[in-house]
C-alpha positions as semicolon CSV with decimal commas, in nm:
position;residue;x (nm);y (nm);z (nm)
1;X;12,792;11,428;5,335
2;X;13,151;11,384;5,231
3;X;13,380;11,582;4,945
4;X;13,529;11,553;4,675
5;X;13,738;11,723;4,386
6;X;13,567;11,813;4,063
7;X;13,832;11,772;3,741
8;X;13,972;12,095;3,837
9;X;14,112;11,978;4,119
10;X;13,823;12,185;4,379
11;X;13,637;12,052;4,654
12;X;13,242;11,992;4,597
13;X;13,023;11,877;4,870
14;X;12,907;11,529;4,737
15;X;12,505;11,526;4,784
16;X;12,477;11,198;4,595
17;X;12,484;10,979;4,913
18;X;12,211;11,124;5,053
19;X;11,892;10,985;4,988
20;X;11,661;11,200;4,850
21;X;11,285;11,148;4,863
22;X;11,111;11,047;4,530
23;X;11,388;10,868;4,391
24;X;11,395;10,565;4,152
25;X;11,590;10,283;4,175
26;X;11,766;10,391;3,846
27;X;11,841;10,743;3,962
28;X;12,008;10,582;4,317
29;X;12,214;10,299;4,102
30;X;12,342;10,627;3,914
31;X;12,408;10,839;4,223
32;X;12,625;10,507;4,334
33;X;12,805;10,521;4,017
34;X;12,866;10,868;4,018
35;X;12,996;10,882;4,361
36;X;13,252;10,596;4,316
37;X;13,409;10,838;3,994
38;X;13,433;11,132;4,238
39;X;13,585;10,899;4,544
40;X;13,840;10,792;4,267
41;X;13,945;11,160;4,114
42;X;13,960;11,249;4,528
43;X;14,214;10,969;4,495
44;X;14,452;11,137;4,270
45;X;14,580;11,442;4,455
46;X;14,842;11,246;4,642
47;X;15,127;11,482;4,557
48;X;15,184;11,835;4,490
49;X;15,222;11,732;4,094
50;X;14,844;11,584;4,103
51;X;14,748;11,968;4,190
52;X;14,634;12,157;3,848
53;X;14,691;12,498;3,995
54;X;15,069;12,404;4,085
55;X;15,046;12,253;3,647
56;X;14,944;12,576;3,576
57;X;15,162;12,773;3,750
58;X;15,508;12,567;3,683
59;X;15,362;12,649;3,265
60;X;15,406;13,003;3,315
61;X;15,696;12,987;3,499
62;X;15,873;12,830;3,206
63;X;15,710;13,016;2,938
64;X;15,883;13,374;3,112
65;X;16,187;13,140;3,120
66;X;16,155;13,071;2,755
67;X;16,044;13,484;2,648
68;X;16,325;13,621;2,880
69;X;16,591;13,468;2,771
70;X;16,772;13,779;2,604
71;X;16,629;14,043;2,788
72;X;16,898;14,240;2,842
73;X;16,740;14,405;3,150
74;X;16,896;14,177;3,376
75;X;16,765;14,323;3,763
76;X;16,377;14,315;3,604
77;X;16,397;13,991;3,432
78;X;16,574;13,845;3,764
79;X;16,278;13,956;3,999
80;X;16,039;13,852;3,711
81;X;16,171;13,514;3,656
82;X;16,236;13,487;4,077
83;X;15,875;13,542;4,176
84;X;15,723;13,335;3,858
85;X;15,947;13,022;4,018
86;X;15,843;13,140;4,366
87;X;15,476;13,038;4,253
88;X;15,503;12,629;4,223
89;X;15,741;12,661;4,499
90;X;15,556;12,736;4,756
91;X;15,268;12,526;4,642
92;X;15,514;12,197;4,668
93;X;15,634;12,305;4,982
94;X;15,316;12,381;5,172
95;X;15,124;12,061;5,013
96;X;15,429;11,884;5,133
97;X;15,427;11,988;5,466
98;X;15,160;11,756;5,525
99;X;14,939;12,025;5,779
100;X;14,681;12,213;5,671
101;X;14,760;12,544;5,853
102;X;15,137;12,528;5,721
103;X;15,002;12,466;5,347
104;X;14,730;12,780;5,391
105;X;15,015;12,954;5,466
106;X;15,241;12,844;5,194
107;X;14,914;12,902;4,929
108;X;14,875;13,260;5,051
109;X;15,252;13,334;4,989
110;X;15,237;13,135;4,633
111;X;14,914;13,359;4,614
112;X;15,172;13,697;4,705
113;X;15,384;13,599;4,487
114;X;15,097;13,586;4,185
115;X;15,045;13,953;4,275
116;X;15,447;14,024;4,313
117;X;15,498;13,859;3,895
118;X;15,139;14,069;3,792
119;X;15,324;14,378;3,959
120;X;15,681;14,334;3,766
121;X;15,507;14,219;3,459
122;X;15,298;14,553;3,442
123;X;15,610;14,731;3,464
124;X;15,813;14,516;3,213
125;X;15,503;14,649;2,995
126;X;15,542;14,972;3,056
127;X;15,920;14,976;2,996
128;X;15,888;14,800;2,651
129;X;16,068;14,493;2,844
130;X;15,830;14,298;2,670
131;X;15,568;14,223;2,387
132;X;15,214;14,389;2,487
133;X;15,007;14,069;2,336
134;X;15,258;13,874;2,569
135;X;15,262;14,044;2,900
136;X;14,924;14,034;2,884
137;X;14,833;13,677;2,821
138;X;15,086;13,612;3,147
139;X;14,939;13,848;3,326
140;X;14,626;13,697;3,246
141;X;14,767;13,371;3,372
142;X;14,856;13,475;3,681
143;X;14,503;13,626;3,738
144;X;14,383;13,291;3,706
145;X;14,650;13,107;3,897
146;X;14,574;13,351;4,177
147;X;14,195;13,272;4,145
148;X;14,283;12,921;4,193
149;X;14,484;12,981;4,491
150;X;14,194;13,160;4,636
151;X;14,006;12,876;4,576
152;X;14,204;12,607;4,695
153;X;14,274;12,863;5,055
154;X;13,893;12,848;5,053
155;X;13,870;12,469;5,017
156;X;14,125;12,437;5,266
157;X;13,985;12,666;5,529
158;X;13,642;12,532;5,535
159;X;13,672;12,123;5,454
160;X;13,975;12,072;5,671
């Protein structure tokens, strides 16, 4: 058994190789095929920029950019835009790192700093800082960056 990413850029056990009792000659020629499209997504995470949760993550960072720009609360929209940039940061910097421990470590802090924007953007709500239907859909997006995270530490801890 081997792995392999799915188009969301996880880690699947790939069951196709084995042989499996009762199967047709079709079915295997399709199991073949099938495996040679997962060994060639597993080929495209070769940098940090392959990685969909660091896509996602560098998206929200410059869509606070973009909404902050006036704020006039200048200490709040600092930490704000400081731990949205913090995000893809530490993703690139732990995936470049090259070992696996090192990059765990640099996906839980990425992972912190999901919980660290969530925290600031809660309070930018509560202030009036900014628009309800807004601070919601980023906090939204950083609930499912952080899921991701979780997901790749998982991946990580377990395949590597």
């Amino acid at each position: 058994m081997h792995f392999v990413f799915n188009d969301c850029n996880r880690f699947l056990a790939c069951n196709i190789c084995e042989s499996r009792g009762g199967a047709t000659p079709k079915s295997d020629e399709k199991r073949k095929m099938e495996t040679e499209d997962r060994k060639l997504d597993l080929n495209k995470i070769q940098k940090f920029e392959d990685l969909n949760v660091w896509k996602e993550s560098v998206k929200l960072s410059v869509n606070i950019y973009k909404v902050l720009k006036n704020c006039k609360d200048f200490g709040l929209r600092d930490q704000i835009q400081r731990s949205a940039v913090s995000i893809p940061s530490n993703i690139s910097e732990g995936f470049d790192r090259k070992g696996n421990k090192e990059f765990i470590q640099f996906l839980y802090i990425a992972k912190g700093s999901c919980s660290e924007l969530r925290t600031q953007l809660y309070i930018a709500l509560e202030t009036g800082t900014i628009d309800k239907s807004i601070g919601k859909d980023f906090i939204d997006k950083s609930k499912m960056i952080s899921a991701m995270l979780y997901k790749l530490i998982q991946v990580r801890k377990e395949k590597f």
